[in-house]
Steps between C-alpha positions, in 0.01 A plus 500: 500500500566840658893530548507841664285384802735202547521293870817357640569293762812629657717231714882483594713259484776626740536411873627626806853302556515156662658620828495278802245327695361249226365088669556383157728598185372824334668406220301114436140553533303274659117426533365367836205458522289760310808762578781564251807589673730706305695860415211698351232251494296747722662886380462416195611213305195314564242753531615613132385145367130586605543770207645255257240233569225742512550630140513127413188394584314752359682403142484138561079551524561731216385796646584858374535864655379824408826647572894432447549257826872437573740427790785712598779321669752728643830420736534875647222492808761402795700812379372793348211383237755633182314259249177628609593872418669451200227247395288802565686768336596311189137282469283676705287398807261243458085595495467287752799306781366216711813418737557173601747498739547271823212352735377847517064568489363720261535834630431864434767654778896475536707666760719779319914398455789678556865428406702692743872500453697688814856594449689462830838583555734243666854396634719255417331237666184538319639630158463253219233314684212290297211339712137368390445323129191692332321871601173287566622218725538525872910352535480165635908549579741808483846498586786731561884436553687763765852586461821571790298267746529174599268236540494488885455895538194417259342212648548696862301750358276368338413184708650576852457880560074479611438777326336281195173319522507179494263494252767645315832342569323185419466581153847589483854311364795614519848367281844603453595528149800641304338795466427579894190385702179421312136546688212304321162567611208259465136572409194383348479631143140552356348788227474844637127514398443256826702535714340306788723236664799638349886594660677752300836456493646827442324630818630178666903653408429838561340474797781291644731737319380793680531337855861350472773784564650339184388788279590898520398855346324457147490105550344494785258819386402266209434174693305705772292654201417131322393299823287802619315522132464146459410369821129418388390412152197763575650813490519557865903597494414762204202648709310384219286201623127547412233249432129513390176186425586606123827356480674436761820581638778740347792280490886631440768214426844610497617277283818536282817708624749545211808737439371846424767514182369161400135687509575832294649161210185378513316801468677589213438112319129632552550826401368637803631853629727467790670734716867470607597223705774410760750161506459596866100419504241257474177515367188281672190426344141494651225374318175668704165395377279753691108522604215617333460882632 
């Protein structure tokens, strides 16, 4: 057998979060039909097996390889792929990957990623804000609470004053709470990859946001900036949209808004190299998967 010219299948095991939006529990798989119903039984729970059951059947009819076969199951390819490189810089890379991963064909072309991370500085009604659940899912909700108004000023605002869509207001509820007025805004979560038939809902809040009168100076700056970047998920806000027959559409999901001093912890967990940061920011992530060319 010739171990330096090894082949692995590589597969993960992790899974974009649960969110909202699910007919049946994501938690209790089901099988209807020929259809298994379940967190991860398409990306990549069950797609993983195929490996597993693969390698099986060629012991089971005792059949043997030229070369090291083995599987690599890793629980890093939502985030950032860490098992992969240190798999890679403490094993080494495999001869040979074959990736089985989702429903996808075989293919020989994949748009090009970026993780962009923009630093934007707010005021107090923005500061401390979180929105979105993962960098690579389009937010099915987001939510924000406002402080030193009351609910009626918000709802006239909001639902009263014409100058949000309908299409808009719709999607939006509004509460009093101890902690001043909370605005939740509805949409229709799905993976940034496709993002056909989907409703982000941090452009939903932003976009509403920005058209109130309820925000001012570096709050409003910020809300104006978020609805006008994520008001596609093809780029079109960023002046980025593009498309070819290769592959498709360049899409852009804005996707996760988080604290910018919560971001610069994080960075350092990774041991990435950060720059200073301000309590009196937040940081939004866009995962853009753009065009061939």
């Amino acid at each position: 057998m010739e171990t330096d010219r090894d082949i692995a299948f590589v597969d993960h095991l992790d899974v974009v979060p649960a969110d909202d939006g699910w007919t049946h529990d994501a938690f209790d798989p089901q099988v209807i039909g020929d259809i298994v119903i379940g967190r991860g039984s398409l990306d990549n729970k069950g797609v993983a097996l195929t490996s597993y059951f693969l390698l099986r059947f060629f012991k089971e009819h005792d059949h043997r390889f030229r070369h090291r076969v083995r599987i690599l199951f890793g629980g890093s390819e939502e985030i950032a792929l860490n098992d992969i490189k240190w798999f890679v810089a403490n094993i080494g890379a495999p001869y040979q990957a074959i990736v089985t991963d989702g429903p996808f064909p075989v293919n020989n072309i994949q748009k090009g990623l970026l993780d962009v991370d923009v630093e934007l500085p707010v005021g107090p009604q923005l500061r401390g804000w979180h929105a979105g659940t993962a960098t690579n899912t389009v937010p099915g909700a987001a939510a924000i609470t406002l402080t030193g108004v009351d609910e009626s000023t918000v709802r006239q605002a909001f639902c009263q004053s014409g100058n949000i869509a309908p299409d808009i207001a719709e999607r939006l509820h509004i509460n009093a709470t101890a902690q001043g007025v909370t605005i939740e805004a509805t949409g229709v979560a799905g993976h940034a990859c496709q993002p056909s038939g989907t409703v982000n809902a941090i452009a939903v809040l932003t976009t509403a946001l920005a058209r109130s009168g309820l925000l001012e100076g570096r709050d409003l700056t910020a809300a104006q900036a978020i609805a006008q970047w994520t008001k596609d998920s093809y780029g079109t806000g960023l002046g980025i949209d593009c498309e070819n027959a290769e592959s498709g559409p360049t899409t852009a999901n804005g996707g996760l808004i988080i604290p910018a001093n919560e971001f610069a912890e994080a960075d350092k967990v990774l041991g990435a190299v950060s720059g200073e940061t301000s309590e009196d920011a937040i940081v939004l992530h866009f995962d853009i998967r753009y065009a061939v060319g």
